[in-house]
C-alpha positions as a Markdown table, in Angstrom:
| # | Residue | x | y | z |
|---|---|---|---|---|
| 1 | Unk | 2.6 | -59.1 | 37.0 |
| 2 | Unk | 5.9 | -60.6 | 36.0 |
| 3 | Unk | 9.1 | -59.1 | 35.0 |
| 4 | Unk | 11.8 | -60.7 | 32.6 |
| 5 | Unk | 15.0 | -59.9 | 31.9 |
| 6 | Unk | 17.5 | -61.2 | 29.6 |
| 7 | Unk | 21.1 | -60.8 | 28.4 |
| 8 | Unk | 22.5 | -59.8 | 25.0 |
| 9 | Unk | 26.0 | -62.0 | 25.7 |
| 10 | Unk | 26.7 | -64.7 | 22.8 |
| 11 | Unk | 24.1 | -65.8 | 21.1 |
| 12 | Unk | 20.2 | -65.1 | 21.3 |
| 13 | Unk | 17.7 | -68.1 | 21.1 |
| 14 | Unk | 17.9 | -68.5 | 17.5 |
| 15 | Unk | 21.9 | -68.8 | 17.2 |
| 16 | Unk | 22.4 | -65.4 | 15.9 |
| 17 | Unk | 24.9 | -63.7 | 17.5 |
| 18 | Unk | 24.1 | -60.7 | 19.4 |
| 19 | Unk | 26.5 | -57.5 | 20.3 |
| 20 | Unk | 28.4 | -58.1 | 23.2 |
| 21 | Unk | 28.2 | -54.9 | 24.8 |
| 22 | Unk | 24.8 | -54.4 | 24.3 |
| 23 | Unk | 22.4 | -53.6 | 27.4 |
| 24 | Unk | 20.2 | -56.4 | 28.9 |
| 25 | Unk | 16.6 | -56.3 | 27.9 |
| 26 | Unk | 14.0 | -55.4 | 30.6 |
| 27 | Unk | 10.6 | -56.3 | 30.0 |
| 28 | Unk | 7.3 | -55.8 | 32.1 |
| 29 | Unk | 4.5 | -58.0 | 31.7 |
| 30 | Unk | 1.2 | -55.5 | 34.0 |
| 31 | Unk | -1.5 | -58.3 | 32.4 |
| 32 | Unk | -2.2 | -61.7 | 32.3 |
| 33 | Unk | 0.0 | -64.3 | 33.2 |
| 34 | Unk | 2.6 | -65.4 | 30.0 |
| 35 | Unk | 4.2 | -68.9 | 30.6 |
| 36 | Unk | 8.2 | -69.2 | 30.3 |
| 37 | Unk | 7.7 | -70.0 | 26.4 |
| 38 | Unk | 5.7 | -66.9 | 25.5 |
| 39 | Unk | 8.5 | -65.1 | 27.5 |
| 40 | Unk | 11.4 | -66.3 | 25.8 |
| 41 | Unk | 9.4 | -66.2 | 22.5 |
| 42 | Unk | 8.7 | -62.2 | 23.1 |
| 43 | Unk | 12.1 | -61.6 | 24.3 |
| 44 | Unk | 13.9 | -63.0 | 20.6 |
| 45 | Unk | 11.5 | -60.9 | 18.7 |
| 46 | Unk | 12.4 | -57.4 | 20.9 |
| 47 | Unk | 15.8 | -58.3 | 20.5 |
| 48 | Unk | 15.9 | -59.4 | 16.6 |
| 49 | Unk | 14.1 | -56.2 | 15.6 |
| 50 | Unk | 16.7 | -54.4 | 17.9 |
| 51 | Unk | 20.0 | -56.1 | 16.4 |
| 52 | Unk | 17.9 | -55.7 | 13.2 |
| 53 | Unk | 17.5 | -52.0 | 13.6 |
| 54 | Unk | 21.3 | -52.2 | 14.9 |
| 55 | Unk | 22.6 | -53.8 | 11.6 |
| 56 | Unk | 20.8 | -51.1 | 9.6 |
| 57 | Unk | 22.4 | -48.2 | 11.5 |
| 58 | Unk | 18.8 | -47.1 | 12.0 |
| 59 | Unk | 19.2 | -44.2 | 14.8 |
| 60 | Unk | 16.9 | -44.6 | 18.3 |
| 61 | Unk | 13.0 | -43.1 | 17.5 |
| 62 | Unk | 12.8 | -40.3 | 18.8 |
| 63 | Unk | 9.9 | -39.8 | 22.0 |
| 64 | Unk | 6.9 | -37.9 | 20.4 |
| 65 | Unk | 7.1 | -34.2 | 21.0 |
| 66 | Unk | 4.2 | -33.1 | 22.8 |
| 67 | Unk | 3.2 | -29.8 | 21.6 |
| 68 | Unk | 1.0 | -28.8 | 24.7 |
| 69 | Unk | 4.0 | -29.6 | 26.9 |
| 70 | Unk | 6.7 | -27.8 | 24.1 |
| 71 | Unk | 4.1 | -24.7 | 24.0 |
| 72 | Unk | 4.4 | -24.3 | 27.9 |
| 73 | Unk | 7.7 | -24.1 | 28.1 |
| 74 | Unk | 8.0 | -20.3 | 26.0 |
| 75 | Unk | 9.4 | -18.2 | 28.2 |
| 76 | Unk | 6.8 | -15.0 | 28.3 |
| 77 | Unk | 7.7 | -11.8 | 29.7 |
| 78 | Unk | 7.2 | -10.9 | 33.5 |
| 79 | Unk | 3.7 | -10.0 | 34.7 |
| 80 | Unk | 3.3 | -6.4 | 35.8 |
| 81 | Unk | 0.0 | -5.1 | 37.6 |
| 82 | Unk | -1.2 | -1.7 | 37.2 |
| 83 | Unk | -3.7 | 0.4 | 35.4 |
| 84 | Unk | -4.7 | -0.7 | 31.7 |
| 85 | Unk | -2.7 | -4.1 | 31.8 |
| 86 | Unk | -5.5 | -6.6 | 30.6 |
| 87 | Unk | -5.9 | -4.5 | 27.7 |
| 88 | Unk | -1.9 | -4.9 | 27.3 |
| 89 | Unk | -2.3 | -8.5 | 27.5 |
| 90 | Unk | -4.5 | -9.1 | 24.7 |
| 91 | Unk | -2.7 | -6.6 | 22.6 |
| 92 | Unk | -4.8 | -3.6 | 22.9 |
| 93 | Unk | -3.3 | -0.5 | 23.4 |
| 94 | Unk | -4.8 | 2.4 | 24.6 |
């Protein structure tokens, strides 16, 4: 496992110039064993398609929503206990 990390100041590997306030790049590698080339290599292409995205005024993707999670958080009227209340829950009336 290998971390890398490297900083949007100046210019990136190509000569571009990069935004100077923008937040270093953290990368974690959890497989194999990438030499310091295929590092560097990784980290110009994550940070083109960043400044890229930048440029454009593209907006940060959104996470997925995750409708199981979303679905769980409807807030649902207390429980009461007492006669006839599973046939309440389900609708039925008696």
């Amino acid at each position: 496992m290998s971390d890398a990390t490297v900083e949007q100041s100046g210019e990136d590997a190509r000569g571009a110039g990069i935004e100077d306030g923008a937040a270093p790049l953290s990368l974690r590698f959890v497989a194999g064993n990438p030499s310091d080339e295929e590092l560097a290599a990784i980290q110009v292409v994550i940070a083109a398609v960043a400044a890229e995205r930048a440029a454009l005024g593209a907006e940060p993707v959104a996470p997925p929503v995750n409708f199981w999670e979303r679905s769980a958080r409807v807030m649902r009227a207390p429980l009461t206990a007492g006669p006839g209340q599973w046939r309440a829950s389900v609708g039925l009336r008696p």
